[in-house]
C-alpha positions in Angstrom: 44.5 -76.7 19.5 44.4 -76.9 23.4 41.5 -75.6 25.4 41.0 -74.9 29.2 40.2 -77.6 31.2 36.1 -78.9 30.9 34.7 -76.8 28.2 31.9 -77.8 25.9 32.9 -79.7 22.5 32.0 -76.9 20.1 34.3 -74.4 22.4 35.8 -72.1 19.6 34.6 -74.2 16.7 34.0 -71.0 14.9 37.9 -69.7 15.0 39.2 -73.3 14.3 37.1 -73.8 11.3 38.0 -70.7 9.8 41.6 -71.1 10.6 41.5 -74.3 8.8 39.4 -73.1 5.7 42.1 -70.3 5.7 45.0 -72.6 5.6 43.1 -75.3 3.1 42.7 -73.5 0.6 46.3 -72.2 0.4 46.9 -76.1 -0.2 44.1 -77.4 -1.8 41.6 -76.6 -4.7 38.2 -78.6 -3.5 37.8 -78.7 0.5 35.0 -80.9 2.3 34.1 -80.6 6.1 33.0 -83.5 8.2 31.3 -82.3 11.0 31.3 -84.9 13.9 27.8 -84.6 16.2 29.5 -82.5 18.6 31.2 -79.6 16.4 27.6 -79.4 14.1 26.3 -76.2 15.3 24.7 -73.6 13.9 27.1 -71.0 13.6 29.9 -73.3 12.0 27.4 -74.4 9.4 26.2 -71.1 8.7 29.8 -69.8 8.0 30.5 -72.4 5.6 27.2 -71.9 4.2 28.1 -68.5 3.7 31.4 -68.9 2.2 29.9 -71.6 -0.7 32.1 -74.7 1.7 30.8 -78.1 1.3 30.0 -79.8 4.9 28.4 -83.0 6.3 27.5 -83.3 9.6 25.9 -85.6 12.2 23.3 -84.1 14.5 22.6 -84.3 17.9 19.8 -85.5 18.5 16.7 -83.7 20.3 12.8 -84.3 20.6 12.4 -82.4 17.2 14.2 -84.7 14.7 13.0 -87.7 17.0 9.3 -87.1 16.1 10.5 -86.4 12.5 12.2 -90.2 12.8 9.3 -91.9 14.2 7.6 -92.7 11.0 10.0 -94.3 9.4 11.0 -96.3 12.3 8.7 -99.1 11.6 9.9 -102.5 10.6 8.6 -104.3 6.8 6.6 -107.3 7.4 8.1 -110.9 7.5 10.9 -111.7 8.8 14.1 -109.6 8.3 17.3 -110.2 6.5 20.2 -111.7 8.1 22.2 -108.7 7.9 19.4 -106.7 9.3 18.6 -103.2 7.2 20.0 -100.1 6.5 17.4 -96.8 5.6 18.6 -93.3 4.2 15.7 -91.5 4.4 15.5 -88.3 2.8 13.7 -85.7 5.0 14.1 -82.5 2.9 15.4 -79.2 3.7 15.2 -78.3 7.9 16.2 -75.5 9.4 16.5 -74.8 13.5 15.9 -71.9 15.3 19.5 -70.7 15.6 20.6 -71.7 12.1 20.7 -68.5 9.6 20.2 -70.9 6.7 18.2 -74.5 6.1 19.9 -77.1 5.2 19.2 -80.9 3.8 18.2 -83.5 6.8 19.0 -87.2 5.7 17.8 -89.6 8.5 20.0 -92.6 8.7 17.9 -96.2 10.3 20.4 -98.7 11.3 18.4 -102.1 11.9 21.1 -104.9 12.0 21.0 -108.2 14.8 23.1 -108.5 17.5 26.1 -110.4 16.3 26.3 -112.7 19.3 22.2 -113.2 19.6 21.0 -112.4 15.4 18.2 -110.9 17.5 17.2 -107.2 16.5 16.5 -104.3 19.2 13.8 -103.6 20.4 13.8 -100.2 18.2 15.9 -99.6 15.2 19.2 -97.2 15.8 19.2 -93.8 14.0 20.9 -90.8 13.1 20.9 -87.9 11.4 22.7 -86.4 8.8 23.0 -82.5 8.0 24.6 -81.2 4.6 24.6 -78.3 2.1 25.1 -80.8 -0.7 21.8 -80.7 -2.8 20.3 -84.1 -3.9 21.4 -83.4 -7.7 24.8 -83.2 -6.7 25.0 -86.1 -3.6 22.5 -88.6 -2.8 21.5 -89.8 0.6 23.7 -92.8 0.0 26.6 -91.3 -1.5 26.6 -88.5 1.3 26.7 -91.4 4.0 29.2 -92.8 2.5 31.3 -90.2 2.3 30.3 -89.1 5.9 31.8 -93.0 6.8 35.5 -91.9 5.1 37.1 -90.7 8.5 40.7 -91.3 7.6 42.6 -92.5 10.2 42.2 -89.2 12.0 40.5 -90.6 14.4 42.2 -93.4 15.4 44.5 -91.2 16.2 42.8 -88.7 18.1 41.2 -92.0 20.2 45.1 -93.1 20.8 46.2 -89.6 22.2 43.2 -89.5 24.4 44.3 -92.9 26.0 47.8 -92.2 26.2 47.6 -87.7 27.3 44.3 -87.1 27.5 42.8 -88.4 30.6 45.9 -85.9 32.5 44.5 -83.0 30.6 41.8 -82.3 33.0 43.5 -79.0 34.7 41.2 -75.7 34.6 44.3 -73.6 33.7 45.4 -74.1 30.2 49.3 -73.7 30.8 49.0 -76.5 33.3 47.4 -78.8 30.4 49.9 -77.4 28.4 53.1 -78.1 30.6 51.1 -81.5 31.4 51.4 -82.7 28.0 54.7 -81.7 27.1 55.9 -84.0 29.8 54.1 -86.6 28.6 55.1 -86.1 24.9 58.9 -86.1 26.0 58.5 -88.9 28.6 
């Protein structure tokens, strides 16, 4: 799906997701969403919600779910292992402002040495991890790891972006459109 030119990341997340759950479940009995940090907004999630569709998420971070992090941000004493550590963290159901329904808030520490130095930074790396999944069904481990399965979607959405993307920076969609036609048939 093309948008117009600079528009923010969740720009007509609501219509593309239900487009998709519309045309998955022609196809397919169970469907999952993975929610990248960008396309995790309230409105998608509460859809879903709505409609009983399983979803993962990554969220952006903000000064909220900071202060939530901060007490599990501490190191153990002694010295750490070699591959450094990695925390799920279950921080029970949360619920923003602009969400119609709570959800479950995993928080994800990522404590692992520089490869090149072994030395740790200065503060462990984090993130956080929104489902609709209850505990019984998913753990915190067993919803990061799923949240980890990308496919190779990805890869190629990062090889389009080097190849078309950087010429799709036109305000008027039908010149991004006309743009990467070219560059498709060239």
């Amino acid at each position: 799906t093309l948008r117009q030119g600079q528009v923010h990341t969740a720009n007509g997340m609501n219509r593309f997701v239900e487009n998709v759950d519309q045309k998955a479940h022609r196809i397919a009995q169970h469907v999952q969403y993975r929610l990248d940090a960008g396309y995790t907004i309230g409105t998608v999630m509460d859809a879903l919600s709505k409609k009983t569709r399983r979803f993962i998420g990554r969220l952006k971070s903000n000064a909220k779910l900071d202060r939530m992090a901060r007490e599990h941000l501490s190191r153990r004493p002694g010295r750490p292992p070699a591959g450094g550590y990695e925390d799920v963290i279950e921080l029970g159901s949360y619920q923003a402002d602009s969400w119609q329904y709570a959800q479950r808030l995993i928080l994800v520490v990522v404590d692992k040495p520089d490869p090149r130095t072994g030395q740790l930074d200065l503060i462990p790396q984090y993130f956080f991890l929104v489902t609709n999944w209850d505990e019984a069904a998913r753990s915190g481990q067993e919803v990061l790891a799923h949240y980890r399965r990308r496919g190779t979607f990805e890869d190629r959405l990062g090889e389009f972006n080097a190849a078309i993307g950087v010429h799709l920076s036109q305000q008027s969609f039908k010149a991004n459109e006309a743009t990467m036609l070219m560059a498709l048939l060239s």
